[in-house]
C-alpha positions, 0 to 999 in steps of 0.5 A: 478562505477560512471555512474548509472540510477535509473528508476522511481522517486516515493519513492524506486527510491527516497530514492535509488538516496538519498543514492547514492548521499549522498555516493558520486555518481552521479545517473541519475534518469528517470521518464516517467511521467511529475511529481515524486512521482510515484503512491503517487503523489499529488497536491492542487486544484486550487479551494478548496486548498484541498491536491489530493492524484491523483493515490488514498489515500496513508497513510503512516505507519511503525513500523521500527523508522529508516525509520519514522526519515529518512522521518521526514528529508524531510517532517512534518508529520500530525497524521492521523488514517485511521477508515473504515466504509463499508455498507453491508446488509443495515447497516453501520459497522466498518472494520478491523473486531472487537469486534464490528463489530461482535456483531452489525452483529450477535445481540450479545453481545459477550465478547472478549473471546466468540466471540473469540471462536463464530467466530471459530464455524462458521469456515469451518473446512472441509478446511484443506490447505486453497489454495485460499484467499476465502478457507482461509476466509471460514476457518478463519471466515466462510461464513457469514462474508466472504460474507458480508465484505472479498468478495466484497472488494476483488474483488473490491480492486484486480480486480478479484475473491478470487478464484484466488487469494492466501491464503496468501493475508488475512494477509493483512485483520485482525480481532480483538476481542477488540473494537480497529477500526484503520484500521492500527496497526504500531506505526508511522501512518500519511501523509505528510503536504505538500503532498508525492510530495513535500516529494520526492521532498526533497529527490530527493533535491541533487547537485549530482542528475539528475533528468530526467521528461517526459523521458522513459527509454529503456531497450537497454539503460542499455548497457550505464550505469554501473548499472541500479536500475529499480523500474517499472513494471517488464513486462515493463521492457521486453515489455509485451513481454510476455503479462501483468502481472495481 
């Protein structure tokens, strides 16, 4: 089995071309758009020689050494600390949630261990199996702080209400009680000194790699291949037959 098409050319489709040729296949790689990448691409302004991340800001960040030692193949990593800051109620605070964080928004001076014991105080506890991601928020750290930093960042960041949304999502928004402000806590944290394109363009740098820009890739078309990896949105993949997901 030797005739395989991988459909997107940002980082899955990348790294499954990679093995493939370095295992001695020869995979045909589509890719919609006029460049690889994916949603990670970047370029330099012409003007400033700034790096643009295009689709928005990707920081890259593991714990698992394989895969850190495996993108350091292909591209030098710049340390980078991703520290967030949000305005809310006319003052400037820092995210993820921690120690200080919630000593500026209530005026205290709380210890890690009282403001440990503060914030479960003001959880909802009516909320017995938190369904929602705002029922959850509500029950991990009460009204206050949900309203004035999980809300609206919310709604921004996934484009509908946290009513709608499941429980689970709040893993991805810690809270601390040390004054600890990287927004990530992996070990391997920083981006690519020449930009994520020129790192996919090394992975995708292989004799047994056909590369395929600016061609769509039909769902029809998989009848012509042993097997197809296909790595875009999966209502693509069936023609919104079914409408879009959210």
């Amino acid at each position: 089995m030797n005739n395989i098409a991988i459909v997107g050319a940002g980082f899955s489709g990348a790294v499954l071309a990679r093995e493939l040729a370095e295992s001695g296949y020869h995979p045909r790689v589509f890719e919609s758009r006029s460049h690889i990448a994916g949603n990670c691409h970047t370029e330099r302004d012409l003007k400033s020689g700034v790096m643009v991340h295009k689709y928005g800001p990707h920081i890259f960040h593991t714990d698992n050494e394989r895969v850190w030692q495996y993108l350091n193949r292909f591209a030098h990593f710049m340390p980078y600390t991703n520290r967030v800051k949000t305005t809310s109620q006319g003052q400037v605070f820092s995210l993820p949630i921690n120690l200080h964080t919630i000593n500026q928004y209530f005026s205290k001076t709380f210890s890690p261990t009282e403001a440990r014991a503060f914030i479960e105080s003001q959880a909802d506890m009516s909320i017995e199996d938190p369904r929602t991601f705002e029922e959850q928020a509500l029950r991990f750290v009460g009204p206050d702080l949900y309203e004035a930093f999980f809300k609206g960042y919310t709604q921004k960041q996934w484009g509908c209400s946290p009513t709608r949304l499941p429980a689970s999502i709040l893993k991805r928004l810690p809270v601390r009680f040390n004054y600890d402000d990287n927004y990530f806590f992996h070990r391997h944290q920083g981006m690519p000194r020449d930009g994520y394109t020129a790192l996919i363009e090394g992975i995708l740098d292989h004799d047994n790699i056909d590369l395929r820009l600016g061609t769509a890739f039909r769902r029809e078309q998989s009848t012509q291949f042993d097997h197809v990896f296909y790595s875009g949105p999966i209502d693509g993949y069936f023609d919104f037959e079914l409408g879009r997901l959210g």
